[in-house]
C-alpha positions in Angstrom: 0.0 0.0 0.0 0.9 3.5 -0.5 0.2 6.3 1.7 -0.1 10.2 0.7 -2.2 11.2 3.6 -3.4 15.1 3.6 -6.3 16.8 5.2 -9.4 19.0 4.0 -13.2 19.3 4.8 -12.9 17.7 8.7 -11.7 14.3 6.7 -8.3 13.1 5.5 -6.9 10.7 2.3 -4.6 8.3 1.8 -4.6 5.9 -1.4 -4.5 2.3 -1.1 -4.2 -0.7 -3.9 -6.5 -2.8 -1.9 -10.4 -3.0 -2.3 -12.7 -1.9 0.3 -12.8 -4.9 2.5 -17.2 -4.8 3.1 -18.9 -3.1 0.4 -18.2 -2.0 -3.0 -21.0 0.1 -5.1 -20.3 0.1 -9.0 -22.4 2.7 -10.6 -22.4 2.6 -14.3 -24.4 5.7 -15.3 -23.5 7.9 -12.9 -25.3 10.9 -15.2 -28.5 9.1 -14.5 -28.6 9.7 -11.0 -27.2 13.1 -10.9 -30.8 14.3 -13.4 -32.9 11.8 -12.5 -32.2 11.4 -8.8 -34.0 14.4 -6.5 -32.7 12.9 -3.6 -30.8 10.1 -2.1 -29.6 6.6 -3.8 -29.7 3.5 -1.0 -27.5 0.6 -1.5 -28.0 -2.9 -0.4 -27.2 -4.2 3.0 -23.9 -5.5 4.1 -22.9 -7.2 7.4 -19.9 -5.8 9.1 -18.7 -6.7 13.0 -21.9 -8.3 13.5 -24.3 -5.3 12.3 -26.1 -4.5 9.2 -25.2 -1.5 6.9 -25.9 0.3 4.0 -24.7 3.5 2.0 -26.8 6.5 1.7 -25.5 8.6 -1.8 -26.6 12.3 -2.2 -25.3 12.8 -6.0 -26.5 16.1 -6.0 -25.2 17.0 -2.4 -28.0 16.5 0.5 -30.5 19.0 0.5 -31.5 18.5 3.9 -28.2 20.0 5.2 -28.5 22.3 2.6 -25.6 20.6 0.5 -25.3 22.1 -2.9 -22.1 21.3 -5.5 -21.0 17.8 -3.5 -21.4 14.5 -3.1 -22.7 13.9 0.5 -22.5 10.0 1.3 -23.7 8.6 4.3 -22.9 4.6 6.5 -26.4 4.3 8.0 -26.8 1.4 10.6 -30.3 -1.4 9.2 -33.2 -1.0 11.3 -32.6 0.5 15.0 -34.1 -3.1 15.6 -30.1 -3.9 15.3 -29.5 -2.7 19.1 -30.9 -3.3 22.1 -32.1 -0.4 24.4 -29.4 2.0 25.8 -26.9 0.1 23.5 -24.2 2.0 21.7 -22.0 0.8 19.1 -18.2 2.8 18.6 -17.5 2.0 14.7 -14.0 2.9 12.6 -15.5 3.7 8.9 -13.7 4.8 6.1 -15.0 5.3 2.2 -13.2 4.2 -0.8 -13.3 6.1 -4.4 -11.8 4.4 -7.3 -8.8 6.8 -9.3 -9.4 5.0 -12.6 -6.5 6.6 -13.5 -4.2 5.5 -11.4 -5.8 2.2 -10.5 -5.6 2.9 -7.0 -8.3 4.0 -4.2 -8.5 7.3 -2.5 -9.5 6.2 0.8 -11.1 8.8 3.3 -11.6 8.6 6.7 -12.1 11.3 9.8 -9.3 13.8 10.2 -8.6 12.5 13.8 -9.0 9.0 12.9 -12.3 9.2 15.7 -14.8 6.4 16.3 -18.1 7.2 15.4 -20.9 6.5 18.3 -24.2 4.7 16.7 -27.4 3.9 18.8 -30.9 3.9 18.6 -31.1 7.6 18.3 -28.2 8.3 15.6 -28.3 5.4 12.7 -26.0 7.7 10.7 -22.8 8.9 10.3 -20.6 10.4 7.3 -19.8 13.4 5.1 -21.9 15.8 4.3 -19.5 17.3 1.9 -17.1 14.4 0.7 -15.9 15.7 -2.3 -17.5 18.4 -5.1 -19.4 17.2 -7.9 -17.2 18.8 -10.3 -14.0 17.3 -9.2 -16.1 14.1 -9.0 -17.1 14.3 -12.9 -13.6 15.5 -14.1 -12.0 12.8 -16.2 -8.7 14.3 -15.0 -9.4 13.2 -11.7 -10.2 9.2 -12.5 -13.1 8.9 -10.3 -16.0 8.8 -13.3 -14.7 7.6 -16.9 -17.3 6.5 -19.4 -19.9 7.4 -16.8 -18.4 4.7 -14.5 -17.1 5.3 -11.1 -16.9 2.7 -8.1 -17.7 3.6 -4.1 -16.6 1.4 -1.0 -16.4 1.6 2.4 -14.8 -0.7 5.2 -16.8 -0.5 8.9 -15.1 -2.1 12.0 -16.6 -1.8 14.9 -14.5 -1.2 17.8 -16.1 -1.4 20.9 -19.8 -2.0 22.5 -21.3 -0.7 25.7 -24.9 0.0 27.4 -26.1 3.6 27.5 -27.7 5.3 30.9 -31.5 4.8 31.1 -33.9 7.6 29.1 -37.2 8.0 28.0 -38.9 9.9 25.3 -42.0 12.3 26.8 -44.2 12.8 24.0 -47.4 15.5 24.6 -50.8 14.9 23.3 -52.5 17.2 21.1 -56.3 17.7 21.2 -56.7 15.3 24.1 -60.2 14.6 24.7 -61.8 14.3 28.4 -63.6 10.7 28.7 -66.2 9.5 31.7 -67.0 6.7 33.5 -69.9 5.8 35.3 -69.8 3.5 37.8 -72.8 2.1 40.1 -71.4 0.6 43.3 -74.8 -2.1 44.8 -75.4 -3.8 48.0 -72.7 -1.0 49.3 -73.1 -2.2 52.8 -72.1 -6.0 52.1 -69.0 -4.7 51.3 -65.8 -5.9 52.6 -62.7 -4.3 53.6 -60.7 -5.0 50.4 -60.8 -3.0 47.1 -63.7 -2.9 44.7 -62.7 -2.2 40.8 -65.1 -1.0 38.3 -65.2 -2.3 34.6 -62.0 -1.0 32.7 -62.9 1.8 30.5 -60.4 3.4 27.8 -58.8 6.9 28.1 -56.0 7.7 25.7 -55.5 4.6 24.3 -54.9 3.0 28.0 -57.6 1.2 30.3 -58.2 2.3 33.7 -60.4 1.2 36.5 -61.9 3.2 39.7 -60.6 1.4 43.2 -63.1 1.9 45.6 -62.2 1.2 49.4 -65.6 1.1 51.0 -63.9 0.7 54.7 -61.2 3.0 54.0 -57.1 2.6 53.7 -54.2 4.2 55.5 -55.2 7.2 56.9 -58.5 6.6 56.2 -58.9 3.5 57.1 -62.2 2.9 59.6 -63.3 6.4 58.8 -63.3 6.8 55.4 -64.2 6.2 52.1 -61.1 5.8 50.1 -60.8 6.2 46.4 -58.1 6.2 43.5 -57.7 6.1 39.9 -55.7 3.4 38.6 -53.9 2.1 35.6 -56.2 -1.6 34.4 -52.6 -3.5 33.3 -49.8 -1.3 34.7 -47.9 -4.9 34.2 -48.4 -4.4 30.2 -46.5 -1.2 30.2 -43.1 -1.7 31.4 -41.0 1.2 31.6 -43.5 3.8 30.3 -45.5 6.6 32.1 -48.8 8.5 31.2 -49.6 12.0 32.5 -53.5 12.3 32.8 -55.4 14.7 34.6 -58.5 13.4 36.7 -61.4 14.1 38.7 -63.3 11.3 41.0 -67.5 12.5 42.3 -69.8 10.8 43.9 -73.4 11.5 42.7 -76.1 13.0 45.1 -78.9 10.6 43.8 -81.7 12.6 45.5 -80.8 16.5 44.3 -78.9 15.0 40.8 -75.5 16.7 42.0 -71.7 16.1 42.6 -71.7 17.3 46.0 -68.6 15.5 46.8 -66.0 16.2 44.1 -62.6 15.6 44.1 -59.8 17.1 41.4 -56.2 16.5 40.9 -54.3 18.5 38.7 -52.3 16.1 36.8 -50.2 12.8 38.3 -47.8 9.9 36.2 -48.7 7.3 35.9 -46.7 4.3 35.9 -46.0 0.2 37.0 -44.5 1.8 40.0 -47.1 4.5 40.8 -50.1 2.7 39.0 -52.8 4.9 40.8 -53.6 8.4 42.4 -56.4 9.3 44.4 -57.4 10.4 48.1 -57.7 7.8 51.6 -59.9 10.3 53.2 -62.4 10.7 50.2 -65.2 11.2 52.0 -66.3 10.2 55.5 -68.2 7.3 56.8 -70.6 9.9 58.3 -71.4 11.6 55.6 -71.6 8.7 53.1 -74.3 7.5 55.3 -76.8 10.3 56.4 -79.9 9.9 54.2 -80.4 13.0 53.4 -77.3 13.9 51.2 -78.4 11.3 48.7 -75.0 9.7 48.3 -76.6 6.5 49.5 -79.9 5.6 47.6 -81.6 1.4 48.0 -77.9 0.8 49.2 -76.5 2.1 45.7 -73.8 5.1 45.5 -72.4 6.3 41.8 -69.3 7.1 41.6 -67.6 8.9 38.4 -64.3 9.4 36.7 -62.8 11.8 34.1 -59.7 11.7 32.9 -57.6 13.5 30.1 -54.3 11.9 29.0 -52.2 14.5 28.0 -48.8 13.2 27.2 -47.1 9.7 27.8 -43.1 8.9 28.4 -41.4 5.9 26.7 -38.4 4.2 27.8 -35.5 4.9 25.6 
């Protein structure tokens, strides 16, 4: 091999006599993608160091950087299926252009010879301006003759490690309010353990009303306690939704919430799977006929809830 290296555009060049050891693209109209081709040219897939590849080709410079007179080529990691969460994969890429001319490849790599970092977040890495188009097309130059030119590139990857933990919070737009009526019977059979209501859907997830007819925690013998809950915080693993709620209890006789409970917003999670209040409302005042929160041993209680955003494990 024979070695000229020299620097320019964040990259530098040396030229080699050897192939590119992975991948090698032979283009044989290379006019044809430069008129035709708006945007980017995809080549297959290649396995390198136990990964899938390809090579992304702006002919016409990428116009998403706003890349005008180059040749912008791109090593984009297959499907972010490739790595597991909080994975990160440290990769040594270089390109290869065939000097017709000289029978030799111009080989070009990062200026500081500096592994490239890919995960699930950046599939992507290469040069935005690799070389111009009209240095490209010169015959002069060997790189297109006869409207042929060939493209290469090696990929080793150096070194594998897990990320930290992170999440994505995504925000809902137009979130609709939904309600849920629930009729609790034969209230004073009740138990001392929890009472669930039907599932019902709010923002694409299922929730439930608890209802502690004998109270919890501080409530506990006094109270009425009652929550919102997740249905299947189990199904969820490592994500969160942020919903705002209200929980009332219906006066049957006067067909009003006297007893009406709102919370702002809370996340919801596996770990924090419901939200409510222990000391809902009183034993007392549960019972005394005349507020109408008892009716032929019945009480209705109702939820609302507004999802407004949700948070993903990264």
């Amino acid at each position: 091999m024979a070695c000229y290296p020299f620097q320019q555009n964040g990259f530098s060049t040396s030229y080699s006599d050897s192939p590119p050891t992975h991948y090698t693209l032979k283009i044989r109209s290379f006019s044809l993608l430069t008129k035709n081709l708006e945007d980017e040219y995809e080549s297959g897939e290649f396995e390198a160091g136990g990964y899938k590849w390809k090579l992304v080709l702006y002919p016409n410079g990428n116009k998403k950087k706003n890349v005008e007179g180059h040749i912008s080529v791109y090593l984009e990691m297959v499907g972010a299926e490739s790595l597991q969460n909080g994975c990160e994969v440290y990769v040594d890429f270089r390109f290869f252009l065939l000097d017709q001319n000289k029978g030799m490849f111009l080989v070009i790599q990062d200026a500081n010879k500096k592994e490239k970092c890919f995960h699930a977040m950046m599939l992507y890495s290469g040069f935005d301006k690799l070389i111009t188009l009209t240095s490209f097309t010169n015959p002069s130059n060997g790189y297109v003759i006869d409207d042929n030119c060939v493209i290469g590139a090696e990929v080793f990857v150096c070194k594998e490690r897990r990320a930290g933990k992170g999440e994505s919070i995504s925000k809902i737009k137009d979130a609709v309010k939904c309600k849920h009526v629930w009729m609790v019977e034969n209230f004073s059979k009740l138990g001392t353990e929890c009472c669930k209501s039907e599932p019902f859907t709010a923002g694409e997830r299922k929730w439930k009303i608890i209802l502690y007819p004998k109270g919890k925690s501080l409530g506990k013998g006094t109270h009425i306690s009652l929550y919102l809950g997740l249905d299947d915080p189990e199904k969820i693993p490592g994500s969160k939704v942020f919903a705002e709620y209200s929980l009332r209890i219906v006066d049957q006789m006067h067909a009003r919430y006297e007893c009406f409970k709102v919370n702002d917003c809370d996340w919801f999670s596996t770990s924090n799977p419901s939200w409510g209040w222990s000391k809902f409302i009183s034993v007392d005042t549960l019972n005394q006929a005349g507020n109408g929160f008892l009716v032929k041993d019945a009480c209705i209680l109702e939820a609302e809830v507004t999802v407004h955003g949700t948070a993903t494990a990264l």
